[in-house]
N, C-alpha and C positions, 0 to 999 in steps of 0.2 A: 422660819418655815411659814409662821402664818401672814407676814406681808408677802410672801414670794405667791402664796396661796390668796388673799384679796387680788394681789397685780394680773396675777391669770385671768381671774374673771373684771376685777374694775376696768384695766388699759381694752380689752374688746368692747367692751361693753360700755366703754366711753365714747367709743368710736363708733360705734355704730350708732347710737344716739346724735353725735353731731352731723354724722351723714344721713340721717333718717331724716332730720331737720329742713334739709337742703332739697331735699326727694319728698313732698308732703302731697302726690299724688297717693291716693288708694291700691293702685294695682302694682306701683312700686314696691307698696309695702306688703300687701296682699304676696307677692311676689317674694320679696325678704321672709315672713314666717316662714311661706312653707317650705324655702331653704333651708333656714331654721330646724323647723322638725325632721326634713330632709338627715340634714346632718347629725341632729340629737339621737336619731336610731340607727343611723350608719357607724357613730361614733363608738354607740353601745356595742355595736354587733362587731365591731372592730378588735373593743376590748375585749369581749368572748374570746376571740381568736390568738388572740396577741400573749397570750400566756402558752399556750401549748407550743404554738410555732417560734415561741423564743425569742420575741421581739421586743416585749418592755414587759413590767410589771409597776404596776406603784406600790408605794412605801403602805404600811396600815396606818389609815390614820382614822379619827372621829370625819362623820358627817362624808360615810361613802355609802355607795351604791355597790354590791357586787364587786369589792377592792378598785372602784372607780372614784375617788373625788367628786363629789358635787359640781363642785366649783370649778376646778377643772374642766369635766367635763360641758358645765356651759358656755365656758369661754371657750373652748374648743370648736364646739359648736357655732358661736356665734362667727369667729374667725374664719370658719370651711364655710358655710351659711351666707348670713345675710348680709355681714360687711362688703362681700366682693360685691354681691347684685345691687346695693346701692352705692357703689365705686362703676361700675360696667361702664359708663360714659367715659369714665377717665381714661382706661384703659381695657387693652382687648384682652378676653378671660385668657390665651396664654401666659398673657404677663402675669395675671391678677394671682394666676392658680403656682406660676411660679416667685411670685412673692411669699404664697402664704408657706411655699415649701421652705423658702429661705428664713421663712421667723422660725417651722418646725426644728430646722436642718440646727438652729441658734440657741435655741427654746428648749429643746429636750435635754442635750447637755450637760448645760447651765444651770439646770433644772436636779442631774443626776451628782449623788445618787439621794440629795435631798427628801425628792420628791416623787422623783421616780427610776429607776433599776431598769438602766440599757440591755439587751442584748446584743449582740456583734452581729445579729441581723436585722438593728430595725429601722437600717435605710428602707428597707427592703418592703418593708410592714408600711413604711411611711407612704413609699412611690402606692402599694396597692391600696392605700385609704385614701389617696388623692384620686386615683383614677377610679373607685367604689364607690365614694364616699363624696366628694368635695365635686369634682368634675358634674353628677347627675345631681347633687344640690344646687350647682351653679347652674345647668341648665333648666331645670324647674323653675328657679325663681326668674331666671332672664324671659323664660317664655310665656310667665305669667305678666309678669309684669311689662312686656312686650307686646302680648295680646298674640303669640304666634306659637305655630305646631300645637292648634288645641289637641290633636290625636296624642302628640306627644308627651305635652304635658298631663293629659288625661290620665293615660298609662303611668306615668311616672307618682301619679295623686295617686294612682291604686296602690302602686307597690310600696310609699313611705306610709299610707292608712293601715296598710294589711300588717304590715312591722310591726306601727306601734300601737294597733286595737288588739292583735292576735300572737304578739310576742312580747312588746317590751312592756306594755301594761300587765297583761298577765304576770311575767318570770316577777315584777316588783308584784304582786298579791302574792305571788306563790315564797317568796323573802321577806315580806313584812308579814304576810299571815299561814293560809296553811296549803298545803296540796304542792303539787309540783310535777315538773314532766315528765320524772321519772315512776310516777304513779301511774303511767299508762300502760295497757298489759300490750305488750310487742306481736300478741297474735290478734290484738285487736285493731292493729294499726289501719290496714286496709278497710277494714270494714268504717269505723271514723272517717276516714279520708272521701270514700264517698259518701258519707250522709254529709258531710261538709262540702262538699261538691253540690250534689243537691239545695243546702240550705243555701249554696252563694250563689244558683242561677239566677233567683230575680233579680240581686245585687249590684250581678255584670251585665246583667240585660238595661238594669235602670242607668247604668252608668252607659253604657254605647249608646241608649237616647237621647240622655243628658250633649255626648257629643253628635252625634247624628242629625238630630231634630234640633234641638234646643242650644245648640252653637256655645256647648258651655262648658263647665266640669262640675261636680261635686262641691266644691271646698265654696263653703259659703262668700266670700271676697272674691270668684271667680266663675260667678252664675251661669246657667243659660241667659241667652238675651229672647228668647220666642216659650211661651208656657209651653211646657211641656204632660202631654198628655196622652201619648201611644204608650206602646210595650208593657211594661206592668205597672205603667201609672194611668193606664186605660182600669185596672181591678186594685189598685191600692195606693194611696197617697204617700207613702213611707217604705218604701221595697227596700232601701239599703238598711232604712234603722232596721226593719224590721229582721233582715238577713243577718244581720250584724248581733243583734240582740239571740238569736234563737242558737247561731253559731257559737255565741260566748254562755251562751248556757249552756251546749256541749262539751264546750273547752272544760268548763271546771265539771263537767260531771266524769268526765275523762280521765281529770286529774284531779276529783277527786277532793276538790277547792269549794269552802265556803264562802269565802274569802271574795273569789273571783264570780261566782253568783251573783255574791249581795250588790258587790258595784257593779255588774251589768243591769241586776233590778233597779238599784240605785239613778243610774244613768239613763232609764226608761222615763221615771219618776224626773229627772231633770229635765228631761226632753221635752215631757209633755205641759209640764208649772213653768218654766223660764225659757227654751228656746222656741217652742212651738207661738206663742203670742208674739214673740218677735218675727217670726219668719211668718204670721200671718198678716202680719201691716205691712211685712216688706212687698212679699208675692202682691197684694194687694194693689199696692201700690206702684209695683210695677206693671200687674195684668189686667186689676180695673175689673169689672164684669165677668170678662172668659175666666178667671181664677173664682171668681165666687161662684159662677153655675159649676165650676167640676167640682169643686167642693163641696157645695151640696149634693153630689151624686155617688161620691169618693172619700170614703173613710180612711182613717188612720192605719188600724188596725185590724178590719175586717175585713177581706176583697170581695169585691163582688162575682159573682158567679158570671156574667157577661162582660162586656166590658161597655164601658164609657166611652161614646164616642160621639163626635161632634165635627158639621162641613162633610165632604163630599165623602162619599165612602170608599174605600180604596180599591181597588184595580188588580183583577190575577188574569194574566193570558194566556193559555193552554192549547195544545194545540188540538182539533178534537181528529186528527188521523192517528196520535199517537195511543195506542191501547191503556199503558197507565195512565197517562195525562188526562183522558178520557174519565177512569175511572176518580182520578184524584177531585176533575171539577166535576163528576155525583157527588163526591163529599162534601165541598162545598157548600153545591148550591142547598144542599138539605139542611144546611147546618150554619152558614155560615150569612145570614142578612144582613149584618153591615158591607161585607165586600161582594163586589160584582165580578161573577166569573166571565170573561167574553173570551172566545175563538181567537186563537193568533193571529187568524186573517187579517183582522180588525185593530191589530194593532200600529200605532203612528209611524213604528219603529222597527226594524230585520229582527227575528228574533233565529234563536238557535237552540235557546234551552225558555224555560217558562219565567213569565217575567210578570215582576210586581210594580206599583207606584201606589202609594196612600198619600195621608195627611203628612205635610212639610214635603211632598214632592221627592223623597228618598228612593229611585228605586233601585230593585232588585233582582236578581237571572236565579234560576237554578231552584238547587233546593233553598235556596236563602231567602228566592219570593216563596215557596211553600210556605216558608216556615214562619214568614211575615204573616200570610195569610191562615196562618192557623190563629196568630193574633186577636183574630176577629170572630172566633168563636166560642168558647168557653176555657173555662180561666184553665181545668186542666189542659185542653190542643193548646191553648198558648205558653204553658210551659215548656211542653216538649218544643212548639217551637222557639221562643225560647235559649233551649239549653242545645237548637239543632246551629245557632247563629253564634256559639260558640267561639271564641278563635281556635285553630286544630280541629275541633269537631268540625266545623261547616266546610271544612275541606275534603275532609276525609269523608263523611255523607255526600257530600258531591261526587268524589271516584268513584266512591259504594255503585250509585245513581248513575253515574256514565257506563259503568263497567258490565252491573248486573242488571239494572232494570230499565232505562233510558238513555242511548246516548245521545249528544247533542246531533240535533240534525235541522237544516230549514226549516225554520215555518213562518206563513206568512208573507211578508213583503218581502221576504229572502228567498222562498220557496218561488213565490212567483218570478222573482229576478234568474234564479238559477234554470226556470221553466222556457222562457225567453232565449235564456241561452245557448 
């Protein structure tokens, strides 16, 4: 049992070592982790499932996780992960992805009931952890390591982070120490759910500039390549830590975890002694100057009440025949001295609903330039707008706005064309 249990984890994990070797680019590898982690919480989230629905169980043995093997489990991992993405030149992911079924299809068996206890349904289990699990591991890391589908891979960085900061870290505090999910009172769920909502707008906002603006993602081996300085890194330099940290201090007050506190406080305390000095020689040295003047203006942990801005100031075009549009650029201009409100007339462009442009040339129509342009006033107007740029909400605020208070209609160099007409 215990060579069958090395060879699980040694034979991947040999393998992917000499194909790492062969691939000694960064974003290859950059690419392979977060397939890696990709897979390491799909794989957990797998085994969650995989007992009720009847599809495998493992043996008890020393040195598991939640009747997971260890070892197993990273060889597993490493296998669905980042073997294929430094393979992907050799062959194309159908084959790759049905390889790795044929080592399962071989492997679990083989394996039974030594190590692990089939059930008579877990081809079944198997097909849905390749297309769950291996298939969006494999493209994360192909389109890191590719440089392509930053939107793509963006979204896909959110939902392996949000797993394993807000699931699989947690359930292991909640099994090694104390608290758990079932400590949350079920009339309070709703109420949680949005002050978590809440805490994660700057999060998603700082995360759609990162690709918007700054051509980049999150995950430190997969940066923006342009500094990034709109949206809420205009009022705080840390908007993810800091969303991340406030919502893991609700997590355990929820359920009720010391446990899961103290390593969030913990993880504050690392951020700020060991990552923060390196991410300030990196930034540094990729931004040169323009990172050291926002830095000096732009705190960690404090946001500022205005916002931080710098170069031309951004652009709202409104129409002034339309009564709310009207009334939105009073708001504005009283309020609002980084952005310049100007008349639709005057815009370069047809317009049909209200349109935005700032810094990095992004723009806007609709409620969505609104909500850009609330940006530029105070740190509360730029939450809400903010949380209005939402994905689903910026939609839905848009019908709202077409239906009841504005619909789209010429203005400007469209008004005039259609005048002509």
């Amino acid at each position: 049992m215990t060579t069958a249990r090395y060879l699980c984890l040694a034979l991947p994990a040999l393998a992917v070592l000499i194909a790492a070797r062969a691939r000694r680019e960064p974003r290859e590898r950059a690419g392979a982790l977060l397939a890696f982690l990709a897979a390491l919480v799909g794989i957990a989230a797998l085994h969650e499932a995989a007992g009720p629905a009847g599809w495998y169980a493992f043996a008890h043995l020393d040195g598991s996780y939640r009747g997971l093997p260890v070892d197993l489990w990273l060889g597993w991992a490493v296998l669905w992960g980042p073997l294929p993405v430094l393979l992907r030149r050799a062959a194309p992911l159908p084959v790759l992805l049905g390889l790795v079924f044929w080592v399962d299809m071989v492997a679990m068996p083989a394996l039974d009931p030594l190590l692990v206890h089939l059930g008579p349904r877990w081809p079944a289990g198997e097909l849905l952890g390749l297309a769950a699990v291996a298939l969006p591991a494999q493209l994360l890391g192909r389109w890191t390591a590719d440089r392509r589908r930053l939107a793509g891979r963006a979204l896909l960085q959110l939902v392996v982070f949000t797993g394993l900061v807000f699931w699989l870290l947690p359930t292991a505090a909640f099994t090694l120490g104390d608290g758990g999910w079932d400590r949350v009172p079920a009339g309070w769920l709703p109420v949680l759910a949005q002050a978590a909502v809440a805490l994660a707008v700057p999060a998603l906002a700082a995360v759609r500039e990162f690709v918007t603006h700054g051509g980049g993602t999150p995950f430190p081996w997969d940066p923006p390549r342009r500094l990034v300085t709109t949206g809420p890194y205009a009022y705080l330099a840390n908007p993810m830590q800091l969303s991340a940290t406030l919502l893991l201090l609700l997590l355990a007050a929820a359920t009720q975890s010391l446990t899961l506190a103290a390593g969030s406080l913990i993880s504050v305390v690392f951020a700020a002694a060991v990552a923060a000095p390196h991410e300030r020689q990196d930034m540094r040295r990729r931004h040169g100057a323009a990172w050291a003047a926002y830095r000096r203006q732009v705190r960690d942990w404090s946001p500022r009440l205005r916002p931080y801005e710098v170069g031309p100031p951004g652009r709202l075009w409104l129409d002034d025949d339309c009564g709310p549009c009207t009334a939105v650029a009073g708001f504005f201009r009283r309020r609002g001295p980084g952005l310049r409100v100007l008349p639709a007339r005057d815009s370069p462009v047809p317009l049909w609903r209200a349109r935005y442009t700032g810094p990095g040339d992004v723009p806007a129509s609709g409620v969505a330039a609104v909500a850009r342009g609330l940006g530029h006033v105070t740190l509360g107007w730029a939450y809400a707008g903010w949380f209005l740029q939402l994905p689903v909400v910026d939609r839905l605020a848009q019908l709202v706005t077409d239906a009841l208070i504005a619909p789209p209609h010429p203005a400007g160099p469209a008004a005039h064309a259609l005048g002509e007409g």
